[in-house]
C-alpha positions as CSV (number, residue, x, y, z in Angstrom):
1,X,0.0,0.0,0.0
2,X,1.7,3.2,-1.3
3,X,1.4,6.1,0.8
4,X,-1.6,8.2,0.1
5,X,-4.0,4.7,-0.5
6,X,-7.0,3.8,1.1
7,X,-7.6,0.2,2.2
8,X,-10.5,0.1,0.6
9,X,-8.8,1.4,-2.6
10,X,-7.5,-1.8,-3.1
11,X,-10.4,-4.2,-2.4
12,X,-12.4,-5.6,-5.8
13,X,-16.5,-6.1,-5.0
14,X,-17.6,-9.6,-4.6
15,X,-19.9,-11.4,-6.7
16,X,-20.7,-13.2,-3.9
17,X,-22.2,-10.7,-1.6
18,X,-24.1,-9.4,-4.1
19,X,-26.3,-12.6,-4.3
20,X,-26.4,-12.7,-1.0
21,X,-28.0,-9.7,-0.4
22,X,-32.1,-10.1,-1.8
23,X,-32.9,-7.9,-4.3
24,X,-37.0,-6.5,-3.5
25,X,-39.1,-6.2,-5.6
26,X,-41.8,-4.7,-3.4
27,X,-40.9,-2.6,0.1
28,X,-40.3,-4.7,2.6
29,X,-43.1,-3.3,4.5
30,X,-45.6,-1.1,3.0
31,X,-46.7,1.8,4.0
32,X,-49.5,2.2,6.3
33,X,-52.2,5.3,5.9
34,X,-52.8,6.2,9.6
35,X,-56.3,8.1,8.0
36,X,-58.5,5.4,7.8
37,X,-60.8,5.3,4.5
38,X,-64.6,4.4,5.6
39,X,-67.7,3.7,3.2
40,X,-69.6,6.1,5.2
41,X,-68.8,8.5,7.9
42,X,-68.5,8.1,11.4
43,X,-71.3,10.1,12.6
44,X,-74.6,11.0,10.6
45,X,-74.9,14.8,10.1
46,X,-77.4,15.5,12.2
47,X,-80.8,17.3,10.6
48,X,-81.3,20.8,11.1
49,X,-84.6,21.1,9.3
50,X,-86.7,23.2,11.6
51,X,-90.2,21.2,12.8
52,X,-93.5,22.7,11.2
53,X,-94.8,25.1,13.4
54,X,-97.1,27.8,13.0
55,X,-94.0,29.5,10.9
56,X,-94.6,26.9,8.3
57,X,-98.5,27.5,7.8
58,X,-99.4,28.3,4.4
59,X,-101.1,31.4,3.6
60,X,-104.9,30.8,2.4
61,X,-108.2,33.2,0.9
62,X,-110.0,34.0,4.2
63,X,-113.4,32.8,4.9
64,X,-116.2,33.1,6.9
65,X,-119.3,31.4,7.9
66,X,-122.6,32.6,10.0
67,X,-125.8,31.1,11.8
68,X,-128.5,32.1,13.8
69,X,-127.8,32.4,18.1
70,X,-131.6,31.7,17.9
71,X,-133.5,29.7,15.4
72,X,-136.5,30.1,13.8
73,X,-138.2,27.2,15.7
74,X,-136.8,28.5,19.1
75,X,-138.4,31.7,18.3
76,X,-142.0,29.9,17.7
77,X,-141.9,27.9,20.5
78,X,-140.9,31.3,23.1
79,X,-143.9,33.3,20.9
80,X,-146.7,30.7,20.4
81,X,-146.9,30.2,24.4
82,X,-146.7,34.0,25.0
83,X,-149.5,34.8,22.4
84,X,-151.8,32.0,23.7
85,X,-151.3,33.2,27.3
86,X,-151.8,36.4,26.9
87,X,-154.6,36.8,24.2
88,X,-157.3,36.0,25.9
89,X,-156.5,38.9,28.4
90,X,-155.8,41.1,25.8
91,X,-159.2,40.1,24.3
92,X,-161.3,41.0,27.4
93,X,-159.4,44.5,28.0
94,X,-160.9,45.8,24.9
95,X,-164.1,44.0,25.8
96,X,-164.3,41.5,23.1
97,X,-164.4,38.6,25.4
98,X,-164.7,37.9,29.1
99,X,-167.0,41.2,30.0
100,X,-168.5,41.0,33.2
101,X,-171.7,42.6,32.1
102,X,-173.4,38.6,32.7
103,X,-172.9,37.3,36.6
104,X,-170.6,34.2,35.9
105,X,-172.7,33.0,39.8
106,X,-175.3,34.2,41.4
107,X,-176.2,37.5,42.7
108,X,-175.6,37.8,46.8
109,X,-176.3,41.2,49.0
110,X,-172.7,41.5,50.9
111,X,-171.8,43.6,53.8
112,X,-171.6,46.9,52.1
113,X,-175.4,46.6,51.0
114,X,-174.6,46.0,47.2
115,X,-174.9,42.6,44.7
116,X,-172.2,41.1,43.7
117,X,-171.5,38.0,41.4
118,X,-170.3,34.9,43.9
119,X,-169.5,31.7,43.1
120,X,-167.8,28.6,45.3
121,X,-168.2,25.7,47.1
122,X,-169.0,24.5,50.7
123,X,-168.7,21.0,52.7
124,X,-169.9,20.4,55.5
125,X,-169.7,18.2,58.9
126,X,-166.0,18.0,58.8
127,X,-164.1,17.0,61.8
128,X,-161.0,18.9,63.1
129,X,-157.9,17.6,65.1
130,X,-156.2,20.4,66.7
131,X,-152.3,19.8,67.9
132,X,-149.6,22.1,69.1
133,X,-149.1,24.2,66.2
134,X,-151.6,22.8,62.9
135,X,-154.9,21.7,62.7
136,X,-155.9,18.3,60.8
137,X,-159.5,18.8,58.8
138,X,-160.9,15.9,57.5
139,X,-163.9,15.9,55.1
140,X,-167.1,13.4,54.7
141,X,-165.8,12.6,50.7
142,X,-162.8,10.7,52.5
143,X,-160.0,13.0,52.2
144,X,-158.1,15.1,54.7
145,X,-155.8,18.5,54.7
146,X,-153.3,19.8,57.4
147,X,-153.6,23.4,57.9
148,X,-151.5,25.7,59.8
149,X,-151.9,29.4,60.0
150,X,-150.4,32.6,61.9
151,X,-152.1,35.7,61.8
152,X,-150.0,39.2,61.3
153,X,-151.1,42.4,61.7
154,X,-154.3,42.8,59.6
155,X,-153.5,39.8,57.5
156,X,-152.2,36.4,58.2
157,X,-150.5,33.5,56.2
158,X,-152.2,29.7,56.0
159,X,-150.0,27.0,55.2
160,X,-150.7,23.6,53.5
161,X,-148.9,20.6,54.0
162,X,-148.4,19.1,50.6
163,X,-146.1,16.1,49.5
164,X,-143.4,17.5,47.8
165,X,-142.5,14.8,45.9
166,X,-139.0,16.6,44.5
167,X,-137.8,17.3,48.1
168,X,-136.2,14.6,50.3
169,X,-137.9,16.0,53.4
170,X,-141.5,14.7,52.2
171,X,-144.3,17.3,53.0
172,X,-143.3,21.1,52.9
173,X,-145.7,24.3,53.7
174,X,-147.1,25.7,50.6
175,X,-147.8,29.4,52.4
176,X,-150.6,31.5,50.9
177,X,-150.8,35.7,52.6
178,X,-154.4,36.2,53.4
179,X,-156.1,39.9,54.4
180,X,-158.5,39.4,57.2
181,X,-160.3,42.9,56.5
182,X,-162.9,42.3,54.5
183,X,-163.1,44.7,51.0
184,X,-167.0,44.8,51.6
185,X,-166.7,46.9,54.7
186,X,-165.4,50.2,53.9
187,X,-162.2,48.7,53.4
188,X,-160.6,49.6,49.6
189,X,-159.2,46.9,47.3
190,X,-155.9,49.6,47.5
191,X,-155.9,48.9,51.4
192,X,-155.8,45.1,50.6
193,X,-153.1,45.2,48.3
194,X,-151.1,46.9,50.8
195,X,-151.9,44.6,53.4
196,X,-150.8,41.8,51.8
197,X,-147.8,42.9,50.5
198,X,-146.5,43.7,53.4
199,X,-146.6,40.7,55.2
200,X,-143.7,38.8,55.8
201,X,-143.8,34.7,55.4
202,X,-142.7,33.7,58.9
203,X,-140.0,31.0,58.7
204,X,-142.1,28.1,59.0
205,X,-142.7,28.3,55.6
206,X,-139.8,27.1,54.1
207,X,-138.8,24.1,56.9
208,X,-140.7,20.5,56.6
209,X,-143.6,20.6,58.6
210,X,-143.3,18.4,62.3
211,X,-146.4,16.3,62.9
212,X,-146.1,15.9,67.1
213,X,-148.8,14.1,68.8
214,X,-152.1,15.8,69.5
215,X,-152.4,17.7,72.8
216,X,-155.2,20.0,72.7
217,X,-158.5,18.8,73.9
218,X,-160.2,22.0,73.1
219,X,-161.1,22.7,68.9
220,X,-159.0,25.6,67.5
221,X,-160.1,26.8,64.1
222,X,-158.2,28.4,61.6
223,X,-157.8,32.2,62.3
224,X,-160.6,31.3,65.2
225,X,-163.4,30.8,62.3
226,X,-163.5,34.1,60.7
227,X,-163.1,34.6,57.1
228,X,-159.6,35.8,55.5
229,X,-159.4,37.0,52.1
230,X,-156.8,35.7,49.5
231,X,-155.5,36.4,46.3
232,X,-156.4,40.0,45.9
233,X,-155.6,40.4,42.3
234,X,-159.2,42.2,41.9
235,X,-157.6,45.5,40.2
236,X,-156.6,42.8,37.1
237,X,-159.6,40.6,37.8
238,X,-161.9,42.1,39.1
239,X,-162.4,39.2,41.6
240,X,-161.1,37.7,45.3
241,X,-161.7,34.7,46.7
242,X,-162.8,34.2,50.8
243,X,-161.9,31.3,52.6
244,X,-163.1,30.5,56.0
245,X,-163.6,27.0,58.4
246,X,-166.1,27.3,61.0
247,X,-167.0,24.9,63.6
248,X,-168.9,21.8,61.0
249,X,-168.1,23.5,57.8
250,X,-165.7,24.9,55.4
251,X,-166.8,27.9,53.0
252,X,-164.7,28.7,49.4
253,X,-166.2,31.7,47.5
254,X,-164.9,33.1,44.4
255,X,-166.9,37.1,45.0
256,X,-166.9,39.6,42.0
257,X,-165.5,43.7,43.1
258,X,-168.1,44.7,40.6
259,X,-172.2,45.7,42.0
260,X,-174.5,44.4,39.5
261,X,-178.7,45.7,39.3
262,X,-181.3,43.4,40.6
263,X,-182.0,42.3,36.5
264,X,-178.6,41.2,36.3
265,X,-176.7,44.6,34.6
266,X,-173.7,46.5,35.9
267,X,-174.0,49.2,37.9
268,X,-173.2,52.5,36.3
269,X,-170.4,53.1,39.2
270,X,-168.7,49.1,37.8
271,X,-169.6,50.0,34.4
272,X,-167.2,53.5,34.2
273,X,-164.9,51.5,36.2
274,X,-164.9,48.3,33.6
275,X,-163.9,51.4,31.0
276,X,-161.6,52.9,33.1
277,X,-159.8,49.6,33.6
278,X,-160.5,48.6,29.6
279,X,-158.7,51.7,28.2
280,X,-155.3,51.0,30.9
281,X,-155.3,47.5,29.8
282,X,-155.3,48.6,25.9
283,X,-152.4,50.5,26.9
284,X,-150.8,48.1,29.2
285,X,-150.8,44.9,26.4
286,X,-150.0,47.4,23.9
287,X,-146.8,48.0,25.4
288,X,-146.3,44.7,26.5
289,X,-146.8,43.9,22.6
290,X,-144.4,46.5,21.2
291,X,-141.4,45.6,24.0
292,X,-142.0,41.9,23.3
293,X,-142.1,42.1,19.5
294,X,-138.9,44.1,19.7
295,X,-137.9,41.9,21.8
296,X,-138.2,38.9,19.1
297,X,-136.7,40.6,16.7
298,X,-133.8,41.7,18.0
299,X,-133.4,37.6,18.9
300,X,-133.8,37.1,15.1
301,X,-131.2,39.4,14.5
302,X,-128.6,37.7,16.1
303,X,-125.8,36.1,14.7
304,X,-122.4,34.1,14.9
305,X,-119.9,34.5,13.3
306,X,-116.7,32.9,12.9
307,X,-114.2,33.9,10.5
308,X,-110.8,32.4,9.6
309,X,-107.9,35.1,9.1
310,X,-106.5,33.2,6.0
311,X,-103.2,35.5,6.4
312,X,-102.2,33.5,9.9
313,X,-103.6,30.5,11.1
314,X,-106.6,31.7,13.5
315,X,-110.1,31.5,13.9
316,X,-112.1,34.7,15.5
317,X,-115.9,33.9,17.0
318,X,-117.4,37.1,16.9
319,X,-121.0,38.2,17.6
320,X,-123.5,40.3,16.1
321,X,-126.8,41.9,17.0
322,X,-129.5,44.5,14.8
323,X,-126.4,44.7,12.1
324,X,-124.4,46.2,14.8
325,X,-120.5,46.1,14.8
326,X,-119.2,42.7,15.7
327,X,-118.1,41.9,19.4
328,X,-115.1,39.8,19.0
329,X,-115.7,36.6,21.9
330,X,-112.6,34.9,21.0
331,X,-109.4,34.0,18.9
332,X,-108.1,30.3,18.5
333,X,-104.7,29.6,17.6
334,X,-104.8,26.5,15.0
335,X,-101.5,24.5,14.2
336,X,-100.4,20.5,12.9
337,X,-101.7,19.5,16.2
338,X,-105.7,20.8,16.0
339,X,-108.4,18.9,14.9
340,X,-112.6,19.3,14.3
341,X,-114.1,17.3,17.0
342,X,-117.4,16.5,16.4
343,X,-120.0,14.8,19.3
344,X,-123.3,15.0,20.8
345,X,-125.0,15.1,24.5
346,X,-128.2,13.5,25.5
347,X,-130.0,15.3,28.5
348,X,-133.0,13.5,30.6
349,X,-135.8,15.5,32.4
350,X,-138.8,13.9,33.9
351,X,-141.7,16.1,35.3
352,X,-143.8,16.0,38.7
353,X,-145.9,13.8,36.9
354,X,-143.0,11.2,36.6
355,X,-142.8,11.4,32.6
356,X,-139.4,11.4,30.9
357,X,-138.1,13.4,27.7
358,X,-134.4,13.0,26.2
359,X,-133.3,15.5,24.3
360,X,-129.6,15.3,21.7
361,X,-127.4,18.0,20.8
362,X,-124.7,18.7,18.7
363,X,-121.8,20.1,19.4
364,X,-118.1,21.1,18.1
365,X,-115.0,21.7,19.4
366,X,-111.2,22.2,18.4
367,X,-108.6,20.1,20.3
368,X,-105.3,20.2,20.6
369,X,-102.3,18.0,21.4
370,X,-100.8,20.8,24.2
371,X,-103.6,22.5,25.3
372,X,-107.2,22.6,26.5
373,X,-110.0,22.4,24.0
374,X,-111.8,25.2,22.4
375,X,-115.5,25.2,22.2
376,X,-117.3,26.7,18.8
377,X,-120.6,27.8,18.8
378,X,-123.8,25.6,18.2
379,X,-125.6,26.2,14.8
380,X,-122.9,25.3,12.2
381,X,-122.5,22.2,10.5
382,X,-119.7,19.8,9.9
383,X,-119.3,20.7,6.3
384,X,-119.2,24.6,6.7
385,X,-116.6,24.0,9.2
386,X,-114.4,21.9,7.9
387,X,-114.5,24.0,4.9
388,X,-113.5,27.2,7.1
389,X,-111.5,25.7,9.6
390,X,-109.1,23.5,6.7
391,X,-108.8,20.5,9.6
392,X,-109.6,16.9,9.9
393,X,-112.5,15.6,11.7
394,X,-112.6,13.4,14.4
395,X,-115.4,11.7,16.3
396,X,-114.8,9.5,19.8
């Protein structure tokens, strides 16, 4: 090795290592891609679509439906009654029927000298039992009443004791305000009107009646067997009735305020009051005439309404009298959740008499998923509403 040389100068490659050493055709080891490739994501994007709400509600034409508050056959039923009461009174104020100028009784001299028309009834040999606070009369047909009276002032109150078959109690005191002056003795039918309506039912009236067992030996008759006058209504018809129980006997009369001439006629004095009373009752059931025909009207006139905005999802109820400005009752919110709901009730009544009617309505309403129902009014049908309202309809 001359100076200057490298050892390695001098050295010749091997064949030998060479074919030792494996030639690759590949990399040994490959490569690995730490980002893993997947068919699909890890996660789902999650959806950000907004639910429908009220937001989403699709504008529509506004609409509107109405109907009647009262019908046509609600309206007959209220006036046919009314006009059948209140005719035949009508009728007799201008005279046409129900004159007194014919006694509807017979003719009787009273205490203030003058004939009046009287008409009634009497029984006779009845038999009393008198207790602590009522009296028990019992008639020769069979029958019996309980009686129980209190005498105030110039007037009084008699009670009977009925069975009141819609109270639990049993019998109750049906009270009745009597006048024990009589209007045939200088006493004016003015006078008796005041007199009764002052009196003051006493409390008794309105408990159950308490039978205890009889004590008193001695027969008390009601207010002591003197007459008391009842039901003095003689200013509208010319009339008031006289009730009295004396010792074997029971007298009911039915006595005319008007004097009558021995051949039958009215007296001049009862015929200018008959006028006097004929021309206030023209203008009494005139008025009542006028008010109530206004009256009906103005129920025909009324209307519901109920109107759908079209521009945001809301009904309005409204209503409506004599084409005067709507009053607004209402406002209901509609969204995905509201539906027509459309049912009926059934209602049972059964009179004194023990007689039974059922009567069915219809009725709609608007539920909701998240809130309380809201009512609509009676007189629309399902059709009209569906067609305002734009929901389903659903019946349970």
């Amino acid at each position: 090795m001359t100076e200057g040389e490298n050892f390695w100068d001098t050295v010749e490659p091997s064949n030998k290592s060479d074919e030792n050493v494996p030639v690759l055709d590949e990399p040994l080891f490959e490569s690995v891609d730490t980002a893993p490739v997947l068919d699909e994501p890890l996660s789902k994007p999650v959806d950000t679509a907004p639910v429908p709400n009220e937001s989403d509600y699709i504008q529509r034409q506004p609409q509107e439906i109405s109907s009647k508050i009262v019908s046509r056959s609600t309206l007959a039923i209220i006036v046919i009654p009314i006009l059948l009461l209140t005719a035949p009174f009508a009728l007799a104020a201008i005279g046409i029927i129900g004159g007194q100028d014919e006694c509807w009784g017979s003719l009787e001299s009273l205490e203030d000298g003058k004939l009046h028309c009287v008409d009634g009834s009497e029984s006779s040999n009845l038999i009393y039992s008198s207790s602590e606070n009522h009296v028990s009369v019992t008639y020769t047909e069979g029958y019996s009443e309980i009686l129980r009276w209190e005498i105030i002032g110039d007037g009084g109150v008699i009670g009977f004791a009925y069975d009141d078959m819609d109270s639990d109690q049993g019998y109750t005191w049906d009270c009745l305000r009597v006048v024990t002056k009589s209007p045939f003795e200088n006493t004016s039918m003015t006078e008796v009107t005041q007199i009764e309506a002052s009196i003051v039912l006493p409390q008794w009236c309105y408990e159950t009646p308490n039978f205890p067992a009889n004590e008193s030996i001695e027969q008390v008759l009601p207010f002591n067997g003197s007459a008391v006058y009842l039901y003095p209504n003689g200013i509208t018809f010319g009339s008031i009735d006289l009730l009295q129980y004396s010792e074997d006997s029971s007298r009911y009369q039915m006595i005319s305020l008007h004097t009558y001439n021995e051949d039958g006629t009215l007296t001049e004095e009862s015929e200018d009051a008959k006028g006097s009373f004929g021309f206030v009752g023209i203008i009494m059931f005139l008025i009542f005439y006028l008010v109530g025909g206004f009256s009906i009207y103005l129920l025909s006139t009324g209307r519901n309404h109920l109107e759908h905005l079209g521009t945001e999802n809301t009904l309005v109820i409204s209503k409506s009298w004599r084409n005067k400005p709507r009053t607004t009752k209402s406002k209901i919110s509609l969204d995905s959740s509201s539906r027509l709901h459309s049912f009926t009730s059934t209602s049972t009544h059964t009179d004194s008499d023990g007689h039974t009617t059922t009567s069915t309505s219809h009725h709609h309403e608007i539920t909701h998923s998240n809130r309380a129902s809201d009512a609509l009014p009676d007189g629309f049908g399902a059709d009209d509403l569906l067609k305002v309202t734009g929901l389903e309809l659903v019946r349970y």
